[in-house]
PyMOL Python script that loads the backbone (N, CA, C, O; Angstrom):
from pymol import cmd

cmd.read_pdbstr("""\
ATOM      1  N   UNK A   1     -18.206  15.314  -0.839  1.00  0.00           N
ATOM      2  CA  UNK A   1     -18.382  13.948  -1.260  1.00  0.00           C
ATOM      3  C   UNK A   1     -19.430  13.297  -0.374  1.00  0.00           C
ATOM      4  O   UNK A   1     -19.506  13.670   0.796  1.00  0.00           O
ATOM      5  N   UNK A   2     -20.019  12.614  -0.707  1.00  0.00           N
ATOM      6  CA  UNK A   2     -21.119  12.125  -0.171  1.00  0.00           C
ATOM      7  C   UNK A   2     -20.682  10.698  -0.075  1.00  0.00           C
ATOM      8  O   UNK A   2     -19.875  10.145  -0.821  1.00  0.00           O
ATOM      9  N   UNK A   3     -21.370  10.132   1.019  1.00  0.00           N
ATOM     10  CA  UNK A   3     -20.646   8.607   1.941  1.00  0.00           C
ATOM     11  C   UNK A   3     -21.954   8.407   2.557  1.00  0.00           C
ATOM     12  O   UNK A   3     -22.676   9.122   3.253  1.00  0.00           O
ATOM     13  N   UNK A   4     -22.061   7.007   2.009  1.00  0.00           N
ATOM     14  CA  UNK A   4     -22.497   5.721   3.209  1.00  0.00           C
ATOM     15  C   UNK A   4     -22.372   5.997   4.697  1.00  0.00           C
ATOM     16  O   UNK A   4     -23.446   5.973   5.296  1.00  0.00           O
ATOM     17  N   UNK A   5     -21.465   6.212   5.303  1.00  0.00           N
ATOM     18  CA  UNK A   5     -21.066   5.866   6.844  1.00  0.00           C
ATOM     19  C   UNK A   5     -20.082   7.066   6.882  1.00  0.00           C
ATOM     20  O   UNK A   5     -19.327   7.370   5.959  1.00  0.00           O
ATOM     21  N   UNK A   6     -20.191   7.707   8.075  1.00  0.00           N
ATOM     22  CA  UNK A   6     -19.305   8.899   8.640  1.00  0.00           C
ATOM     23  C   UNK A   6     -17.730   8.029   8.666  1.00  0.00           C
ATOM     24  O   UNK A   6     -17.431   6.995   9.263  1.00  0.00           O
ATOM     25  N   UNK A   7     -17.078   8.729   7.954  1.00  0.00           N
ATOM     26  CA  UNK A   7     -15.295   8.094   8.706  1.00  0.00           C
ATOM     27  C   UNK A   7     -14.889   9.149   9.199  1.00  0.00           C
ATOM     28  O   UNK A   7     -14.920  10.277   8.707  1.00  0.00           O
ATOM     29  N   UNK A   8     -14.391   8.723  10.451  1.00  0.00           N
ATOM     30  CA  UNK A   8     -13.458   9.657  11.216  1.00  0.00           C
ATOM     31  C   UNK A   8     -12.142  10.039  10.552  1.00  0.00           C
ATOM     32  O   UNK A   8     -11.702  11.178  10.396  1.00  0.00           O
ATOM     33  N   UNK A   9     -11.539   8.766  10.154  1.00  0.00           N
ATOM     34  CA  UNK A   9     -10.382   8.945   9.524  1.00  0.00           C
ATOM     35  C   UNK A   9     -10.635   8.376   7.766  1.00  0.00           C
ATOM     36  O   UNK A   9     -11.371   7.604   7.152  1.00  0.00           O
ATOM     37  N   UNK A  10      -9.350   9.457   7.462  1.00  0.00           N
ATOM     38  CA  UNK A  10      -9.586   9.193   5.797  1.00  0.00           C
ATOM     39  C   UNK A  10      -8.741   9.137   5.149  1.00  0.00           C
ATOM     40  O   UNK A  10      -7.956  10.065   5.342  1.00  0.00           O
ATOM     41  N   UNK A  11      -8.311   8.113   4.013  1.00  0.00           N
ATOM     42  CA  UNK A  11      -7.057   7.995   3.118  1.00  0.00           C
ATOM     43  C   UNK A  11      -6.082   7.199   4.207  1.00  0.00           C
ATOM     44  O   UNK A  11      -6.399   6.875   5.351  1.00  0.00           O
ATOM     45  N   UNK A  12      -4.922   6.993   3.600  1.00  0.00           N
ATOM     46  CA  UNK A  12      -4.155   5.804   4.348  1.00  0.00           C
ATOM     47  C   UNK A  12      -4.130   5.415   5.766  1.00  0.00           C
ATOM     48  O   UNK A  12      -4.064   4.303   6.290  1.00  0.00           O
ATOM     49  N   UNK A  13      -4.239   7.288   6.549  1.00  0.00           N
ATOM     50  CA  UNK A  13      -4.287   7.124   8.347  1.00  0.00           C
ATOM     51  C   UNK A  13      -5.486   6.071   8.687  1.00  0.00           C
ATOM     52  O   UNK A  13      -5.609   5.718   9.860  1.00  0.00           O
ATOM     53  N   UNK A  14      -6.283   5.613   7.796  1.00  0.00           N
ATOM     54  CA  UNK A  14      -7.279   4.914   8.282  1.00  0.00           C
ATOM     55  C   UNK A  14      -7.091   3.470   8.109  1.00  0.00           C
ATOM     56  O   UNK A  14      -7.705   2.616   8.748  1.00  0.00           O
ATOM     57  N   UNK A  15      -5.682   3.111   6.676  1.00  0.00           N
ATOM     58  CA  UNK A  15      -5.605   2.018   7.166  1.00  0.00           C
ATOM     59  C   UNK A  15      -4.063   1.393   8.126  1.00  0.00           C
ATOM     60  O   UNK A  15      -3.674   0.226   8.169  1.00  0.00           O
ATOM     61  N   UNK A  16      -3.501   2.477   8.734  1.00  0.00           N
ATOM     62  CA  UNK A  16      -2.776   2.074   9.586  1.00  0.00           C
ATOM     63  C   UNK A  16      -3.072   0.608  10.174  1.00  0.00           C
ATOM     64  O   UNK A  16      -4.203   0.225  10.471  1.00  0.00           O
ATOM     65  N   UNK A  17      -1.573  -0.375  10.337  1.00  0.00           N
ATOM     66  CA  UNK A  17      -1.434  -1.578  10.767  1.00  0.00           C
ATOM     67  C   UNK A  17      -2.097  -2.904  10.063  1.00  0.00           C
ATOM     68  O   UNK A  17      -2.193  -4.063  10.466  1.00  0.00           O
ATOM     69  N   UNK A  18      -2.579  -2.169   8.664  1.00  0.00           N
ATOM     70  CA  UNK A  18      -3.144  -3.311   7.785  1.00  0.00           C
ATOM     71  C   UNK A  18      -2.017  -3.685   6.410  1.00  0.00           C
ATOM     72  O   UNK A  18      -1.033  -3.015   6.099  1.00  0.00           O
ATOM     73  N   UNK A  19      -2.510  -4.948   5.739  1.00  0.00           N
ATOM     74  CA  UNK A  19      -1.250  -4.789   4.877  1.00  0.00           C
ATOM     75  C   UNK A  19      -2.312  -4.063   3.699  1.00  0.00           C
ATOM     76  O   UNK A  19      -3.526  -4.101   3.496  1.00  0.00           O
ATOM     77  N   UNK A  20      -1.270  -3.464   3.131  1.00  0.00           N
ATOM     78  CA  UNK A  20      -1.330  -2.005   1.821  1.00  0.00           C
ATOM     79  C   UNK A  20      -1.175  -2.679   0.656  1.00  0.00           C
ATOM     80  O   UNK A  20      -0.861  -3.869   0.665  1.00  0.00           O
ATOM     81  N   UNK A  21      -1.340  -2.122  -0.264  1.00  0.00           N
ATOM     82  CA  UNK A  21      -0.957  -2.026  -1.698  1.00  0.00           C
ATOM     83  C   UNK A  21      -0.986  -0.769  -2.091  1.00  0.00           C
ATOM     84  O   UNK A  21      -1.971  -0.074  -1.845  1.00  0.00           O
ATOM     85  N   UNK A  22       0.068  -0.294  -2.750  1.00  0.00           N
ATOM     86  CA  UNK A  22       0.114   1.080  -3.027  1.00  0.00           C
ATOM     87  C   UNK A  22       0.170   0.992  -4.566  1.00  0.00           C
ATOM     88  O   UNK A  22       1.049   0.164  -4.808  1.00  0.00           O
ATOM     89  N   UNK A  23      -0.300   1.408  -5.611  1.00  0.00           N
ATOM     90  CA  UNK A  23      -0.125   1.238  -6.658  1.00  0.00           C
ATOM     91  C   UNK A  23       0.634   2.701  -7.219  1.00  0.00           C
ATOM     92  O   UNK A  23      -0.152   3.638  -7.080  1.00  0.00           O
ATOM     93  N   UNK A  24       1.867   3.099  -7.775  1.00  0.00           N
ATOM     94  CA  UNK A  24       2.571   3.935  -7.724  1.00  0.00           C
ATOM     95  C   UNK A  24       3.105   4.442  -9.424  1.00  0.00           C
ATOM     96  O   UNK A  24       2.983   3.810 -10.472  1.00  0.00           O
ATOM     97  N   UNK A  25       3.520   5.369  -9.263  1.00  0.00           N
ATOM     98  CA  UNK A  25       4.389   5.949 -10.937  1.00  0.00           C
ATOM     99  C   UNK A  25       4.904   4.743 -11.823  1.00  0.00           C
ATOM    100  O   UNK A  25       4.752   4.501 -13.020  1.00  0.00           O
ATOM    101  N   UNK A  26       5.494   4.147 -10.925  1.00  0.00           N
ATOM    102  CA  UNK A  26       6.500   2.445 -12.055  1.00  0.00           C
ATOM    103  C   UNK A  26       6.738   1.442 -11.016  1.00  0.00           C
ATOM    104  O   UNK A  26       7.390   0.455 -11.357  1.00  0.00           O
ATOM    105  N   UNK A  27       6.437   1.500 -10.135  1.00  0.00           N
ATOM    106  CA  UNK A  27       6.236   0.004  -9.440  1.00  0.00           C
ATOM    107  C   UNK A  27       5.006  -0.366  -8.370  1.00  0.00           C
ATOM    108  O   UNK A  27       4.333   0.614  -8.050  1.00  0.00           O
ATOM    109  N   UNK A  28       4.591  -1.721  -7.734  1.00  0.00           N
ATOM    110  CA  UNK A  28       3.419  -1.446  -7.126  1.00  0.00           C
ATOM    111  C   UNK A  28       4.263  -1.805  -5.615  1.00  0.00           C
ATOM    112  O   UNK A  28       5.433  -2.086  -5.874  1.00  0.00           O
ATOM    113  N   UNK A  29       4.000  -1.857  -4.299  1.00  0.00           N
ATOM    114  CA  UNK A  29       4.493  -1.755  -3.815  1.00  0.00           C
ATOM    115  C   UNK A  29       3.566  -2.170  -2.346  1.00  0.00           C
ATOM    116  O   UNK A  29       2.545  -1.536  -2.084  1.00  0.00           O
ATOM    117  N   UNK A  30       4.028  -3.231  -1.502  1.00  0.00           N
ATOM    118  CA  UNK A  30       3.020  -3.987  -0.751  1.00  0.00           C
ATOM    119  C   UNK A  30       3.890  -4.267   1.012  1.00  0.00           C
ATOM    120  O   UNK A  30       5.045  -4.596   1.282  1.00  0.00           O
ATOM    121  N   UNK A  31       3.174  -4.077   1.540  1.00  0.00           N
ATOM    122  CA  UNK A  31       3.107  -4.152   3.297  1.00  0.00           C
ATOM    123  C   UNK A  31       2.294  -3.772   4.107  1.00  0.00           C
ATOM    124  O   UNK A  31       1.188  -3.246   3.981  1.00  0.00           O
ATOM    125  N   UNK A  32       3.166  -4.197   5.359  1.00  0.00           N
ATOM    126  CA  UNK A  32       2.184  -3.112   6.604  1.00  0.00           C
ATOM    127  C   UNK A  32       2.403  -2.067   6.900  1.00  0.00           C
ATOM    128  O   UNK A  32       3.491  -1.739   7.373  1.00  0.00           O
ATOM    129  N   UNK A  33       1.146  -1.022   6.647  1.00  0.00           N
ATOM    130  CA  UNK A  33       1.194  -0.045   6.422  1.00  0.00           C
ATOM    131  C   UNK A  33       1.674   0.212   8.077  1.00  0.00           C
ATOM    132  O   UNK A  33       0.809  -0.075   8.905  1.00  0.00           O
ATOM    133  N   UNK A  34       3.301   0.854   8.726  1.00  0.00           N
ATOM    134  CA  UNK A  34       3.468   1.270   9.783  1.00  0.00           C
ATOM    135  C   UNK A  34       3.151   2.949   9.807  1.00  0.00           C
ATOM    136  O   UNK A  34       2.106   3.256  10.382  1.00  0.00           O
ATOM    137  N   UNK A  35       3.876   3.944   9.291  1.00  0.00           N
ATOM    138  CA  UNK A  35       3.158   4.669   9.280  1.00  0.00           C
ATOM    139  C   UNK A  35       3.349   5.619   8.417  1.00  0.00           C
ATOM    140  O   UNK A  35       3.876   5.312   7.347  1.00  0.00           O
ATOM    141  N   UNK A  36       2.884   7.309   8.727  1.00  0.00           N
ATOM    142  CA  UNK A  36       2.151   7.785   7.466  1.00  0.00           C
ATOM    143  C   UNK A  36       2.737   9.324   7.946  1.00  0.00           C
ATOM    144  O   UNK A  36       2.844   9.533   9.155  1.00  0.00           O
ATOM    145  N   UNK A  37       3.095  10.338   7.018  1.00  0.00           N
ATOM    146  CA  UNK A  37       3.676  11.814   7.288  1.00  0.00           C
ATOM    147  C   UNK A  37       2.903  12.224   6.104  1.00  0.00           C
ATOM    148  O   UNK A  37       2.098  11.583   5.427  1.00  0.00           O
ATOM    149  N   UNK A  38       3.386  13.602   5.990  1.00  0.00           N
ATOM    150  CA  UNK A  38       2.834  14.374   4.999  1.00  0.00           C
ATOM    151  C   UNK A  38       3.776  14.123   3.355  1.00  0.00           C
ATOM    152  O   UNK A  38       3.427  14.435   2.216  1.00  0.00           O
ATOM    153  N   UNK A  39       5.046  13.444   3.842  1.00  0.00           N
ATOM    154  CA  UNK A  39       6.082  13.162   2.342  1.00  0.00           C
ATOM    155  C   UNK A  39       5.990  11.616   2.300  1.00  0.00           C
ATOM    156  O   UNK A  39       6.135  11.258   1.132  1.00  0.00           O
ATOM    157  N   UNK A  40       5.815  10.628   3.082  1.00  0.00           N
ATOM    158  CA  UNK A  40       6.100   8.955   2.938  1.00  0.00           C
ATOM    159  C   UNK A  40       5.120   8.384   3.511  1.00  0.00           C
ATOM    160  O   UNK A  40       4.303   9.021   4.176  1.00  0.00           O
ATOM    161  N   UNK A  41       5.063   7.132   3.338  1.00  0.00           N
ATOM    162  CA  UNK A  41       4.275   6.026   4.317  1.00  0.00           C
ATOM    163  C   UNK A  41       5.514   4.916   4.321  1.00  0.00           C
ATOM    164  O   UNK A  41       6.292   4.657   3.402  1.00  0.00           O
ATOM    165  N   UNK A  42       5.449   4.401   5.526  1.00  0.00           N
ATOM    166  CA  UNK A  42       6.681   3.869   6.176  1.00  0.00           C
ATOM    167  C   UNK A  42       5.794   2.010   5.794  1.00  0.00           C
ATOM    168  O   UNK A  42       4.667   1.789   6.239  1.00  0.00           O
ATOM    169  N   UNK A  43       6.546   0.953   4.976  1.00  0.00           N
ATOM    170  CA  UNK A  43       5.739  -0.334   5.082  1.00  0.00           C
ATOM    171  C   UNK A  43       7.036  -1.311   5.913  1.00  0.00           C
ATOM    172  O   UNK A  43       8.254  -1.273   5.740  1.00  0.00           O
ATOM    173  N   UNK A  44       6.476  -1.885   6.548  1.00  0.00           N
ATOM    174  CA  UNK A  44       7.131  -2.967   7.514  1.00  0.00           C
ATOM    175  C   UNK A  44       6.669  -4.483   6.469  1.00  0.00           C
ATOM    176  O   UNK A  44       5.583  -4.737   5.947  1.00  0.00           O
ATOM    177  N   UNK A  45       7.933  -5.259   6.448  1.00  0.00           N
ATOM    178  CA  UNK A  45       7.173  -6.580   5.817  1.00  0.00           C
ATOM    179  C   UNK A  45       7.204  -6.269   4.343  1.00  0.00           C
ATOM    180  O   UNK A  45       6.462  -6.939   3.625  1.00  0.00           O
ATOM    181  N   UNK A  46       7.862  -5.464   3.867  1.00  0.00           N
ATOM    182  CA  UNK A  46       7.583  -4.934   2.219  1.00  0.00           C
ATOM    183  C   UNK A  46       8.272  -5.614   1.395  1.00  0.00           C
ATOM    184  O   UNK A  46       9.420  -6.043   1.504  1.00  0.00           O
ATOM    185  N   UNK A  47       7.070  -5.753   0.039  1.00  0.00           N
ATOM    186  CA  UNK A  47       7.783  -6.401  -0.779  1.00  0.00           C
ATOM    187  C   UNK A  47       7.770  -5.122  -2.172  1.00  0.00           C
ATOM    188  O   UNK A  47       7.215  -4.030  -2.048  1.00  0.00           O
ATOM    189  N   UNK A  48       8.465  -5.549  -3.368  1.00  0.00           N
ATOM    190  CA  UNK A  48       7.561  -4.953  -4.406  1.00  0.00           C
ATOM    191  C   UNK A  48       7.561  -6.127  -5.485  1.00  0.00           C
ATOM    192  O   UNK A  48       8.201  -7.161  -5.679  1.00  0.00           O
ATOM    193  N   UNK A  49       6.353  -5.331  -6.180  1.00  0.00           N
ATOM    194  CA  UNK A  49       5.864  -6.319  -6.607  1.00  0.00           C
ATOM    195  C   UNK A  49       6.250  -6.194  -8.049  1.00  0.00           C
ATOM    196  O   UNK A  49       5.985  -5.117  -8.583  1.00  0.00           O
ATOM    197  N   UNK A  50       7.024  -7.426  -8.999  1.00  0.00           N
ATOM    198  CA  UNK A  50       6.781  -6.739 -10.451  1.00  0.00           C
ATOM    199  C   UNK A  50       5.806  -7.367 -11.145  1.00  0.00           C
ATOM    200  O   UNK A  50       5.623  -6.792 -12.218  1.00  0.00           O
ATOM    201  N   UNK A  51       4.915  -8.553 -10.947  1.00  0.00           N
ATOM    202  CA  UNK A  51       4.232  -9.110 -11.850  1.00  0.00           C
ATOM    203  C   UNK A  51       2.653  -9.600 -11.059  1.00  0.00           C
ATOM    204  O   UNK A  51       2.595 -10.715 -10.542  1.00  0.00           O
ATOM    205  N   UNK A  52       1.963  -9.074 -11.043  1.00  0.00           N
ATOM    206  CA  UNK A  52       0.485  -9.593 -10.608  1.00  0.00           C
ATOM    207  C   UNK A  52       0.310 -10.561 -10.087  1.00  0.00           C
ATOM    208  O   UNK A  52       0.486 -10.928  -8.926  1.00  0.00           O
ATOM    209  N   UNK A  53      -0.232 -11.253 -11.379  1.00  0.00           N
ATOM    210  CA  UNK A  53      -1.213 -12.115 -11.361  1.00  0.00           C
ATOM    211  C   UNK A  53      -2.373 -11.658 -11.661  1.00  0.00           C
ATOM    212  O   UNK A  53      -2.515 -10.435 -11.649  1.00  0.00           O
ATOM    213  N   UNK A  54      -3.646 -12.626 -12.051  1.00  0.00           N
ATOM    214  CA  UNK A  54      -4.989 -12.215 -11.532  1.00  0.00           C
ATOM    215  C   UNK A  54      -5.196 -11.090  -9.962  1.00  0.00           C
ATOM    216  O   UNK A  54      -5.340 -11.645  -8.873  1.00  0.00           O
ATOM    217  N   UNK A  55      -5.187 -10.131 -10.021  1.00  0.00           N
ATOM    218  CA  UNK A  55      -5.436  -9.353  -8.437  1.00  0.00           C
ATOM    219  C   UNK A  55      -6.200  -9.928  -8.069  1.00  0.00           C
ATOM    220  O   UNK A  55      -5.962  -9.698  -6.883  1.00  0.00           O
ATOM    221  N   UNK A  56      -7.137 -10.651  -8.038  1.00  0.00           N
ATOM    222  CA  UNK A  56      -8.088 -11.750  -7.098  1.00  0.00           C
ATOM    223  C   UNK A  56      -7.938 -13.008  -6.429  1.00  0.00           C
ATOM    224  O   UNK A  56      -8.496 -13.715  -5.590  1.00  0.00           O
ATOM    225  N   UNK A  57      -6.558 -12.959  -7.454  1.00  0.00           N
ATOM    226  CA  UNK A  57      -6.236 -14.912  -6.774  1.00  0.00           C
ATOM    227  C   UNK A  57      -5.829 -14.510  -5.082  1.00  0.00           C
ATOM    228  O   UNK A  57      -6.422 -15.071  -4.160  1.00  0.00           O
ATOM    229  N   UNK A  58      -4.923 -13.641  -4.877  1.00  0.00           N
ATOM    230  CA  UNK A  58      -4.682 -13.585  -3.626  1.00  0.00           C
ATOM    231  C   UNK A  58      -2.911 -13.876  -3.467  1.00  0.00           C
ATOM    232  O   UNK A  58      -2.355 -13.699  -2.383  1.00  0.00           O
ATOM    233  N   UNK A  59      -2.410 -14.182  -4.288  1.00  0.00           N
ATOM    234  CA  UNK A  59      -1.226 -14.200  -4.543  1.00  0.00           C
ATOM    235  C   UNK A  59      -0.131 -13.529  -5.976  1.00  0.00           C
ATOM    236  O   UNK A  59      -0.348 -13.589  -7.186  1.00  0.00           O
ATOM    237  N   UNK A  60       0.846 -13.022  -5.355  1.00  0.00           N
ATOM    238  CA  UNK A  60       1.457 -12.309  -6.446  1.00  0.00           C
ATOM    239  C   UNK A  60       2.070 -13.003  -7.285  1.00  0.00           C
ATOM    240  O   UNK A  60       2.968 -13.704  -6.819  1.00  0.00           O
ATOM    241  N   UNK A  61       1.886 -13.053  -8.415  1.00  0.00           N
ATOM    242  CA  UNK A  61       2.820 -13.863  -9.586  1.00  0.00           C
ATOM    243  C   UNK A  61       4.358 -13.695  -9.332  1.00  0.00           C
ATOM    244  O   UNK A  61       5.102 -14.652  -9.546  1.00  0.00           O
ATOM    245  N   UNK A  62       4.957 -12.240  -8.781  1.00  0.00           N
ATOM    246  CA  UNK A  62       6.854 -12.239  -8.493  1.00  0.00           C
ATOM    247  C   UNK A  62       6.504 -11.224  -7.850  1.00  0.00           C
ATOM    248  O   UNK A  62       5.960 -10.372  -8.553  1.00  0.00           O
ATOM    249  N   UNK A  63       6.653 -10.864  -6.271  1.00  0.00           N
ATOM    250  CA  UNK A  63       6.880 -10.578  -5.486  1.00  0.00           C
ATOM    251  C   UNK A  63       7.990 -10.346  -4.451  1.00  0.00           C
ATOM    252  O   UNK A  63       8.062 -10.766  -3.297  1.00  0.00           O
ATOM    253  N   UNK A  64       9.081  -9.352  -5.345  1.00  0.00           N
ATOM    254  CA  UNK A  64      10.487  -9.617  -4.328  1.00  0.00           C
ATOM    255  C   UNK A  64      10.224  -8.857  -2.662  1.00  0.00           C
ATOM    256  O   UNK A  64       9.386  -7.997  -2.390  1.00  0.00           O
ATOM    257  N   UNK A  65      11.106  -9.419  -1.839  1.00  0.00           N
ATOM    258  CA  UNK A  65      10.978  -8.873  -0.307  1.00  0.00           C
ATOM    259  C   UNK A  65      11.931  -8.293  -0.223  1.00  0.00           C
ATOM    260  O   UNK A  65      12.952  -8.773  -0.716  1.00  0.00           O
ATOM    261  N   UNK A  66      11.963  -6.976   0.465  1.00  0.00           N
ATOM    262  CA  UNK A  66      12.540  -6.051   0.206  1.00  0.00           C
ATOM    263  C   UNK A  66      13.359  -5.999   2.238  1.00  0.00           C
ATOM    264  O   UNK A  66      12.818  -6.114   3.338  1.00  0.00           O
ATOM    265  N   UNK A  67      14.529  -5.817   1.890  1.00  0.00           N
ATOM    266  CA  UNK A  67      15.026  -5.912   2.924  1.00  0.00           C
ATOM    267  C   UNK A  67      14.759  -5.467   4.535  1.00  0.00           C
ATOM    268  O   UNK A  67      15.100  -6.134   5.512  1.00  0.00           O
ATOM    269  N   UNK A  68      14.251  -4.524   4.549  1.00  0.00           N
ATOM    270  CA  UNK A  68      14.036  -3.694   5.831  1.00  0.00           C
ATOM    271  C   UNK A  68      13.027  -2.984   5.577  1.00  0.00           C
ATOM    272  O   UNK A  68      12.874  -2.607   4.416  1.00  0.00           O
ATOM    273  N   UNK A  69      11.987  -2.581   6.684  1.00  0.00           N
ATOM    274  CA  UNK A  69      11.411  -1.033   6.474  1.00  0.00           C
ATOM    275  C   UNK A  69      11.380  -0.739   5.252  1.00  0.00           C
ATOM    276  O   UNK A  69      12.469  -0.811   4.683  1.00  0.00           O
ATOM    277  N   UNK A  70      10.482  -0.423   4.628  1.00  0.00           N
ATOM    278  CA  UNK A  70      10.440   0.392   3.113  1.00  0.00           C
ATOM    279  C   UNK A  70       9.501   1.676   3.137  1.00  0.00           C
ATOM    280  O   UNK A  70       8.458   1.632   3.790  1.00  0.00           O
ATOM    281  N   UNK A  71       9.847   2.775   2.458  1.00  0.00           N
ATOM    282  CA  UNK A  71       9.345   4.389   2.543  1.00  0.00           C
ATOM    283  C   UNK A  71       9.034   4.407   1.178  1.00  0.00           C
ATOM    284  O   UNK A  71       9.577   3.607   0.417  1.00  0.00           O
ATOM    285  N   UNK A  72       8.197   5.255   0.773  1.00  0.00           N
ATOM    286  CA  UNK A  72       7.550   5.571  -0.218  1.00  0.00           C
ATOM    287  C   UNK A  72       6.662   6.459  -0.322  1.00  0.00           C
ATOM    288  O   UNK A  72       5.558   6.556   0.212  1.00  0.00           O
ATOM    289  N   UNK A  73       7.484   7.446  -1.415  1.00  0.00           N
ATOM    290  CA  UNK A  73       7.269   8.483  -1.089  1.00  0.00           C
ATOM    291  C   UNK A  73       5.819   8.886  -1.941  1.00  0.00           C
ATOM    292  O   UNK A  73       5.689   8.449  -3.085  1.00  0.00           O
ATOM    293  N   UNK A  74       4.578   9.867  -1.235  1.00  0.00           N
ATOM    294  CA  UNK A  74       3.459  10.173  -1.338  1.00  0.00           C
ATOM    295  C   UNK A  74       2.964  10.364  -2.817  1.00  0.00           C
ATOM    296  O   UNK A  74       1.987   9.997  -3.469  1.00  0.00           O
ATOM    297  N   UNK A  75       4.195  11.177  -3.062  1.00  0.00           N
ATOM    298  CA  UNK A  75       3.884  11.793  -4.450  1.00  0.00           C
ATOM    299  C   UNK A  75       3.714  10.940  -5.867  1.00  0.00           C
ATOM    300  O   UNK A  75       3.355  11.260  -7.001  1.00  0.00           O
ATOM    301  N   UNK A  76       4.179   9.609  -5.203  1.00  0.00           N
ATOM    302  CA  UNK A  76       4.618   8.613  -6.693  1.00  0.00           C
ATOM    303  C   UNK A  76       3.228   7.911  -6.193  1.00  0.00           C
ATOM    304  O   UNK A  76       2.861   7.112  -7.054  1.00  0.00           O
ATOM    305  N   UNK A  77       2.619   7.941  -5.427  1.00  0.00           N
ATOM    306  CA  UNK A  77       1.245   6.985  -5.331  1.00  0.00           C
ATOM    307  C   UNK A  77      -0.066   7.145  -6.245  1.00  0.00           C
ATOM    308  O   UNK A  77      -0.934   8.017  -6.271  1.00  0.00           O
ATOM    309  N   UNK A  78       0.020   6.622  -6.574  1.00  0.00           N
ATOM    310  CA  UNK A  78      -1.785   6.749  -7.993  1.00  0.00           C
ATOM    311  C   UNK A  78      -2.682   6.246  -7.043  1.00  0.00           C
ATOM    312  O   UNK A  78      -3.805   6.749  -7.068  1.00  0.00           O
ATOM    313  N   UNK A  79      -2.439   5.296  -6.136  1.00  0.00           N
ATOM    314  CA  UNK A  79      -4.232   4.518  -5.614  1.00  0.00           C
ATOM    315  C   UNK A  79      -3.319   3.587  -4.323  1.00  0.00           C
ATOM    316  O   UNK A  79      -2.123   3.319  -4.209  1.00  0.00           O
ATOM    317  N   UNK A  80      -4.217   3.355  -3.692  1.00  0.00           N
ATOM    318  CA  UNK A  80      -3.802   2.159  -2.623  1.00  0.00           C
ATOM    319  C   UNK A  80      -4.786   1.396  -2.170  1.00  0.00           C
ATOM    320  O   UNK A  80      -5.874   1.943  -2.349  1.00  0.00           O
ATOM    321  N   UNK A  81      -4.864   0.260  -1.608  1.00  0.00           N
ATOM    322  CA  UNK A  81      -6.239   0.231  -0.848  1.00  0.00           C
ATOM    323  C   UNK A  81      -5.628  -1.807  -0.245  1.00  0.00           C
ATOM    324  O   UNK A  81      -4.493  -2.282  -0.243  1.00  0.00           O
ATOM    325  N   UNK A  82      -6.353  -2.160  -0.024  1.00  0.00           N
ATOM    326  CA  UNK A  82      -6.287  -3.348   0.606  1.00  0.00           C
ATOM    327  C   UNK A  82      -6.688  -4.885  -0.570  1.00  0.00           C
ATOM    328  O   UNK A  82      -7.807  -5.216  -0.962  1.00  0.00           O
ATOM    329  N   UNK A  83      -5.680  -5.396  -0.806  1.00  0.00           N
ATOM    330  CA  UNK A  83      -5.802  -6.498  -1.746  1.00  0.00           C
ATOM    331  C   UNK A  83      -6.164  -8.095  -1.430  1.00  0.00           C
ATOM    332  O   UNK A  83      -6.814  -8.961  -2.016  1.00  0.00           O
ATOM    333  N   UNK A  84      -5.362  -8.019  -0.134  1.00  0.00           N
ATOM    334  CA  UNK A  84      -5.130  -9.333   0.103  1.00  0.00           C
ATOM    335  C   UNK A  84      -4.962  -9.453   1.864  1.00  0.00           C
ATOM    336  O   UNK A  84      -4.742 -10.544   2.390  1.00  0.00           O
TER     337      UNK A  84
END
""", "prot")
cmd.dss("prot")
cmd.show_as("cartoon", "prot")
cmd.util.cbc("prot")
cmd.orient("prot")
């Protein structure tokens, strides 16, 4: 693959300690990304999300907060990246 700028690190380890959006199999799923294995990524601060909005406004239309620590597991992830 060809890149702009050398990254050292690549795919989620790179955005450790930022907040995430994981977009997944049937739900989307949002925090700080704490951390990352070869089966989960661990989110601190997690909510999930069931209803949008515009993705640009910067706020989620229904956004429940999810009690503790939330894991999620690798395999259900389609895309992630930084929203907000």
């Amino acid at each position: 693959m060809k890149v702009l700028a050398e990254v050292t690190e690549s795919g989620l380890e790179s955005l450790l300690g930022q907040r995430v959006t994981l977009f997944c199999v049937n739900y989307i799923y949002t925090g700080m990304l704490y951390g990352v294995n070869t089966s989960f990524v661990q989110l601190r601060e997690a909510c999930i999300v069931y209803e949008t909005g515009p993705l640009l406004d910067g706020n989620w239309k229904d956004a429940q907060k999810l009690p503790n620590d939330w894991f999620v597991q690798l395999s259900a992830v389609e895309s992630f990246g930084i929203l907000k």
